[in-house]
C-alpha atoms as one frame of an Amber mdcrd trajectory, in Angstrom:
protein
  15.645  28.337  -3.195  12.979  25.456  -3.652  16.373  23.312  -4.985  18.341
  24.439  -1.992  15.749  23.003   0.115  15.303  20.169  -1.406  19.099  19.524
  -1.392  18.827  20.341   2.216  16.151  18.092   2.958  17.749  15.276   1.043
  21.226  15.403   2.981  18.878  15.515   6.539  17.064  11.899   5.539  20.922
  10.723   3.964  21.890  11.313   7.951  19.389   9.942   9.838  19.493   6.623
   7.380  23.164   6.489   8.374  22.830   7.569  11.943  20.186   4.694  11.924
  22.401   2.440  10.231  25.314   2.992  11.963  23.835   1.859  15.350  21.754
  -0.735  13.820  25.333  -2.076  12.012  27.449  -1.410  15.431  25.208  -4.223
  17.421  25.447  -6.398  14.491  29.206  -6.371  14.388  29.665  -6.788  18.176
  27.053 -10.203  17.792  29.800 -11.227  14.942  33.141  -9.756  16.692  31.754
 -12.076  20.012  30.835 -15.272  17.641  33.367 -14.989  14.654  37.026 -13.105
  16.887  39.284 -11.717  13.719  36.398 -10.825  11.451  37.661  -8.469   9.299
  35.909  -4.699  10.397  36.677  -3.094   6.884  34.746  -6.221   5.146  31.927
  -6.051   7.612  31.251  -2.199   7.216  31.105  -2.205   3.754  28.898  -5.032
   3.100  26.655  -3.819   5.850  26.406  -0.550   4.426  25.554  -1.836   0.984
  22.741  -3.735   1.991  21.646  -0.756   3.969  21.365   0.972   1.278  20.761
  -1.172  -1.046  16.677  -0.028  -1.688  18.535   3.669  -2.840  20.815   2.178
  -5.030  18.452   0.118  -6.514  16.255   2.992  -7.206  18.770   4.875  -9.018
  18.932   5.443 -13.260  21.506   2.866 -13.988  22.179   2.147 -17.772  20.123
  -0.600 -18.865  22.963  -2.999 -18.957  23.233  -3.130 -15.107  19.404  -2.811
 -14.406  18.894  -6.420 -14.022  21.738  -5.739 -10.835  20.002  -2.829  -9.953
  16.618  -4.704  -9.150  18.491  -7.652  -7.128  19.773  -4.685  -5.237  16.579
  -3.653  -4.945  15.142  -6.962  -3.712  17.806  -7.382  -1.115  16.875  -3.650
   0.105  13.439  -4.215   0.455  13.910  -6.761   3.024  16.600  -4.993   4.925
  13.613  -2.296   5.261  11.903  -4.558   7.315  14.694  -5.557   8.485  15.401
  -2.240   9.886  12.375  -1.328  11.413  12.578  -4.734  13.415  15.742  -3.531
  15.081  14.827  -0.132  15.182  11.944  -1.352  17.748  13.991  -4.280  19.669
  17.236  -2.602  19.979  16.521  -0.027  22.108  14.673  -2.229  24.552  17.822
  -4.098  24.539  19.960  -1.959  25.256  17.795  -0.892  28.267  17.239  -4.502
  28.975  21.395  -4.664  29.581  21.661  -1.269  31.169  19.350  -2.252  33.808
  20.711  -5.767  34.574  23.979  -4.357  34.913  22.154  -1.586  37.508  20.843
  -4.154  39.616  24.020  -6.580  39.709  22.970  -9.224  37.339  26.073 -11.393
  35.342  25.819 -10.080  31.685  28.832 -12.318  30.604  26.533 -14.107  28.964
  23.892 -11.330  27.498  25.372 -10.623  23.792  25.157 -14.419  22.996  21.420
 -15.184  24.565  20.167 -11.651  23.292  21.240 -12.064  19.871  19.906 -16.199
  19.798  16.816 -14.355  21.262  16.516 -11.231  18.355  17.223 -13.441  15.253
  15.045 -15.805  16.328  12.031 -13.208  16.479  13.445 -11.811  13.466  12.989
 -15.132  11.565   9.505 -15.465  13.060   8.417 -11.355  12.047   9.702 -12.611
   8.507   7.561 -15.752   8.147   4.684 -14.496   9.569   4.785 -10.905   7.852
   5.222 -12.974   4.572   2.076 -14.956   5.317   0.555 -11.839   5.670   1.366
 -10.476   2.701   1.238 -13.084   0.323  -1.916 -14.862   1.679  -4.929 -12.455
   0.563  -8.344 -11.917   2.369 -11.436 -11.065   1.038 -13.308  -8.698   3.169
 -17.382  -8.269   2.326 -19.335  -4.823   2.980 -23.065  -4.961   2.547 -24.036
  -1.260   1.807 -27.112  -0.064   1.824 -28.281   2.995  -0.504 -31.701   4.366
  -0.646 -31.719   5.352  -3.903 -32.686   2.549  -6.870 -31.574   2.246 -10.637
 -34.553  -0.265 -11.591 -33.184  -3.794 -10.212 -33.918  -5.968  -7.480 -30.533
  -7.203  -7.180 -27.714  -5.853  -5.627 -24.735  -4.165  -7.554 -21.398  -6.203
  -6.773 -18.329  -4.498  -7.154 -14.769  -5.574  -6.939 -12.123  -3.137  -5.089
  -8.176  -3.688  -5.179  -6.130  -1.083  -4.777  -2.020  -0.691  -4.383  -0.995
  -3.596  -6.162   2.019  -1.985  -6.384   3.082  -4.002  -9.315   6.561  -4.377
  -9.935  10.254  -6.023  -9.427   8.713  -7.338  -6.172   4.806  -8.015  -6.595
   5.119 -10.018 -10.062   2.650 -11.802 -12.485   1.935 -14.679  -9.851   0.493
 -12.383  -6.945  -1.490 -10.888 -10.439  -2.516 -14.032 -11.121  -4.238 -14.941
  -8.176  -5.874 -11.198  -7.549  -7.657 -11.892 -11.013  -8.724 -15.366 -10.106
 -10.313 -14.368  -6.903 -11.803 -11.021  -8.228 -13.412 -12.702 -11.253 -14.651
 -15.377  -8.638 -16.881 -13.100  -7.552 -18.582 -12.482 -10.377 -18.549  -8.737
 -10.264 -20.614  -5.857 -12.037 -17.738  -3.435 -11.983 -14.313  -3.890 -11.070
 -12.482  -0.922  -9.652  -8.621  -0.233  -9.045  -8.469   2.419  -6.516  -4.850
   3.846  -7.309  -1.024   2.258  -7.038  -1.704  -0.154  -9.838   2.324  -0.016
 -10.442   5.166   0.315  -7.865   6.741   3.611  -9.690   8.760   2.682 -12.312
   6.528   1.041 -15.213   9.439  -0.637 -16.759   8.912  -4.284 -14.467   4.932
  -3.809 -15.755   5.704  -4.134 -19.442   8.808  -6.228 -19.269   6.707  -8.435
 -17.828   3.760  -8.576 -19.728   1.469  -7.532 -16.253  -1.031  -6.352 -18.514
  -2.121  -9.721 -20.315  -2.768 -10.638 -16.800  -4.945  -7.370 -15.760  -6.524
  -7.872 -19.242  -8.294 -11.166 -18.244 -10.136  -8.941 -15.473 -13.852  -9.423
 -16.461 -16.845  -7.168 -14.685 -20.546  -7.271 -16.834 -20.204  -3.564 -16.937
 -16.258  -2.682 -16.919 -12.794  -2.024 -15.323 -12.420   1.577 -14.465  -8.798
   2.746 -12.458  -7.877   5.775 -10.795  -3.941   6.997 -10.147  -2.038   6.690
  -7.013   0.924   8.926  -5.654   3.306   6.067  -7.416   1.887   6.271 -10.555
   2.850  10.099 -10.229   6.341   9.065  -8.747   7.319   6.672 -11.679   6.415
  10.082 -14.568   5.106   7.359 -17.115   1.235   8.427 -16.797   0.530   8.941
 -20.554   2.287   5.451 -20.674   0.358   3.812 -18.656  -2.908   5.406 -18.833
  -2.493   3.998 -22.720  -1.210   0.985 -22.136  -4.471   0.567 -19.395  -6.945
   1.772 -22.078  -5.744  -0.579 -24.662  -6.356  -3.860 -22.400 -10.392  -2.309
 -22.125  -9.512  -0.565 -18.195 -10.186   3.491 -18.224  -8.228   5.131 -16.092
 -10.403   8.001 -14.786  -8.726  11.150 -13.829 -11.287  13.709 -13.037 -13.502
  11.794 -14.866 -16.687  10.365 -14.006 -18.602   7.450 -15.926 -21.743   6.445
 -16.247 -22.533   2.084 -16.013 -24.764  -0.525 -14.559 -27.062   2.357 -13.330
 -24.141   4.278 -11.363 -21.886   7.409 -11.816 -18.528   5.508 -11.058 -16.127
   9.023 -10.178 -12.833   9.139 -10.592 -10.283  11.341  -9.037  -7.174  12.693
  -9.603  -5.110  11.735  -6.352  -3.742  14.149  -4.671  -0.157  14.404  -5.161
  -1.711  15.840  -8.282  -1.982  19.346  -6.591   1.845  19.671  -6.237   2.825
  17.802  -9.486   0.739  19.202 -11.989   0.563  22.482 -12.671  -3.603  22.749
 -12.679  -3.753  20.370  -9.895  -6.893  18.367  -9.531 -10.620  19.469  -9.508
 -12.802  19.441  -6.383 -15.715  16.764  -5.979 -18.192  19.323  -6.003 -16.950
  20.393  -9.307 -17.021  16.675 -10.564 -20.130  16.034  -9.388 -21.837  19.326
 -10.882 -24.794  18.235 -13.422 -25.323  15.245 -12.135 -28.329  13.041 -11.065
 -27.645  12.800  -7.940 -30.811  10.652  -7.663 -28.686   7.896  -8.921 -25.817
   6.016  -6.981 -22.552   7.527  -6.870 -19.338   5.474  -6.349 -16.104   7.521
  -6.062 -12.319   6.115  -6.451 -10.184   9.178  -4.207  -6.688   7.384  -3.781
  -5.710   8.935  -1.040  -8.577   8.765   2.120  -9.011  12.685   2.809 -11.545
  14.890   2.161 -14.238  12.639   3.473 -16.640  16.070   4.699 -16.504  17.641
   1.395 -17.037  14.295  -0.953 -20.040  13.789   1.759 -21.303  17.138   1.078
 -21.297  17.048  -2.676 -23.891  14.152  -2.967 -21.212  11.063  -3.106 -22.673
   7.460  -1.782 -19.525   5.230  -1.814 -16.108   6.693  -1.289 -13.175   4.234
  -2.091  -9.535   4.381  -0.879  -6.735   3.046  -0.044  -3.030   4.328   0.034
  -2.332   3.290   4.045  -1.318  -0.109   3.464  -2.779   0.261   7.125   0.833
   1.127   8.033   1.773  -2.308   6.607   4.201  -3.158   9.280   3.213  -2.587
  12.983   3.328  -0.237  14.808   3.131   2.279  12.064  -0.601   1.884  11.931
  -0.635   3.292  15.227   0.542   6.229  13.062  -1.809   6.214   9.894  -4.534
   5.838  12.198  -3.494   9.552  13.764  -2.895  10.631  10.358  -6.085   9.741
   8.434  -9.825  10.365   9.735 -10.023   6.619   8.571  -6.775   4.592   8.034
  -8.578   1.303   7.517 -12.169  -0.190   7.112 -15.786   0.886   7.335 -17.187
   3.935   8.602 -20.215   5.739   7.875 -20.139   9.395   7.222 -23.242  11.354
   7.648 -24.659   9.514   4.613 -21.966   8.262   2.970 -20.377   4.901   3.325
 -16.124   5.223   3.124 -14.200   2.076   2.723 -10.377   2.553   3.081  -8.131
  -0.850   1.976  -5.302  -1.660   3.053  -4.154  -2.793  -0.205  -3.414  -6.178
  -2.074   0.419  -5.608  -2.825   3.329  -4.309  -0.420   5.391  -0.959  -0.562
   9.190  -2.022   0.177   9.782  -5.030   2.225   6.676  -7.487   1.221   6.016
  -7.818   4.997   3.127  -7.125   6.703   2.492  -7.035  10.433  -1.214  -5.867
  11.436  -2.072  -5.627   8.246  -3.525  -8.120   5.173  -3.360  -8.327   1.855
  -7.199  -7.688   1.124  -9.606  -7.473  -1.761 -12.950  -5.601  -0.967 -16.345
  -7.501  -2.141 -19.161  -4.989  -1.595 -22.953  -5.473  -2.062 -24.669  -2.426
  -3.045 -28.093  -3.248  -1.804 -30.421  -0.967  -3.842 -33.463   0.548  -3.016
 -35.502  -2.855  -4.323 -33.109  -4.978  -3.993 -34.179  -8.101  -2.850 -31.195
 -10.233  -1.215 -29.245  -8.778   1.160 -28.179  -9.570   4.878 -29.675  -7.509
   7.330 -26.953  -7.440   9.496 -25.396  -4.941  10.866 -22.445  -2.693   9.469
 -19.297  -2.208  12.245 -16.859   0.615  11.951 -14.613  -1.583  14.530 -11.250
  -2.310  13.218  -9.389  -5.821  14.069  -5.720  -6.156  15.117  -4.597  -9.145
  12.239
């Protein structure tokens, strides 16, 4: 039964796409059919639909002697996602644009030519500026204060990247320039909070991504916790290993003990349906503890915030949103999640959610940054810290 619905499910999203596709690919052809007369229909359709689905085909198991076509397909699909959302949005208003001309007796002789200048011209401009976006990486500073003290009187600096989503896509020079800025800032503790790879961990070794991770360097460690696409790509073992033997711990339920701090790290939560003894609850992780001492937790996904508050945890760390990556669909992770993006304060507990340093799919992003977090843990004792302020606001980038 679970297979039939599965299958079911499956062949519902397989419609849609091509329902989607079909429309998107009729308004194409009738911009080509009005510039190019005699195109060829058959030729058109089936290149269209290829790079429609290209992302799917991409994804599947081919033999290893057409994986290298496999990821251009890939590639190319990744930008038609964007792609597709862009006309998914602009079409419609289009086509309502024309409709309503045509109501109030305006000459649309000349609308398919001027609309479709109009349309790839904002396309071109949503590509360059999305790319910017998500190739051109901020570094975003909390100051967080703690009343609780491990001896010091400076502050505890701590690195935070999460969803690299490391890959065919985001390669070795995105890497390069996340471990250049994060060892810039001269942290105590770097932390990966979950989507180190894009699925598949094939792209990761054959391209060596983990002599680049290696030259990470924290006074008191790299510690990683899994995201939903580690659990997607099914090489966890793999990987966890691989992570260990470049000096990162991946934490999975595990908490850790350095530079004063318990630094807790969760199992995410696709965990709960994937593995048969799912994941255990913060309160459970945090049993025994000194809670006296700071607690930092990794949690990949941003849920749970009462509960982790509850159990005694200081710093909660997430990511997983991309903040919707390409707008509007932030307007939808910010219904989804309590916090989709940024700062907010929780009865006690400060939760920072990023919205990533790499891109899922197209690497586009549209009200949304590539971002590293730089916090300040300013210690009971601590000596240097700015006394502004902390805002929960959110910008519009």
């Amino acid at each position: 039964m679970k297979i039939l619905r599965m299958l079911f499910s499956g062949a519902g999203v397989l419609l849609v796409l091509g329902l989607v596709n079909f429309y998107i690919g009729f308004h194409l052809w009738v911009l080509l059919e009005n510039g190019l007369p005699g195109i060829s229909a058959g030729a058109y359709w089936t290149v269209f639909m290829v790079i429609a689905f290209a992302y799917m085909i991409g994804m599947a198991p081919w033999p290893k002697a057409v994986k290298p076509a496999a990821r251009f397909f890939k590639v190319i699909g990744s930008y038609y996602l964007a792609c597709m959302e862009f006309a998914v949005i602009v079409l419609p208003l289009t086509d309502l644009l024309y409709w309503v001309l045509g109501l109030i007796g305006v000459n649309r002789s000349a609308f398919t030519d001027e609309a479709g200048a109009t349309l790839v011209l904002l396309l071109a401009i949503f590509l360059i500026w999305g790319s910017r976006n998500a190739w051109s990486t901020i570094v975003r500073t909390h100051s967080i204060k703690i009343d609780k003290s491990i001896g010091t009187s400076a502050p505890l600096t701590v690195a935070v990247a999460s969803d690299l989503h490391l890959g065919n896509i985001v390669g070795n020079r995105h890497l390069r320039k996340m471990v250049t800025e994060i060892n810039n800032m001269k942290p105590d503790v770097i932390l990966l909070a979950g989507d180190v790879l894009d699925d598949s961990i094939e792209p990761f070794i054959r391209n060596r991504m983990s002599e680049q991770l290696k030259l990470l360097k924290a006074r008191h460690g790299v510690y990683a916790v899994l995201g939903n696409h580690e659990y997607y790509g099914g090489s966890i073992k793999e990987y966890t290993e691989l992570m260990d033997s470049i000096g990162i711990k991946v934490l999975q339920d595990e908490v850790v003990e350095t530079a004063g701090v318990y630094i807790v790290g969760r199992k995410d939560k696709t965990a709960e349906a994937m593995e048969a003894g799912g994941r255990l609850s913060v309160s459970s992780l945090l049993e025994g503890l000194d809670l006296s001492r700071p607690v930092i937790m990794m949690d990949h996904q941003p849920t749970g915030f009462d509960l982790a508050a509850k159990a005694g945890v200081d710093i909660l760390l997430s990511g997983h949103t991309h903040r919707g990556q390409i707008a509007p669909n932030h307007w939808i992770t910010k219904r989804l999640f309590e916090l989709d993006w940024g700062y907010l304060l929780k009865e006690k507990m400060h939760v920072i959610v990023s919205s990533g340093y790499g891109t899922w799919g197209p690497p586009i992003r549209l009200a949304s940054r590539s971002e590293l977090i730089k916090l300040e843990v300013l210690l009971e004792g601590s000596k240097q810290y700015s006394e502004e302020p902390l805002s929960s606001q959110t910008v519009l980038i």
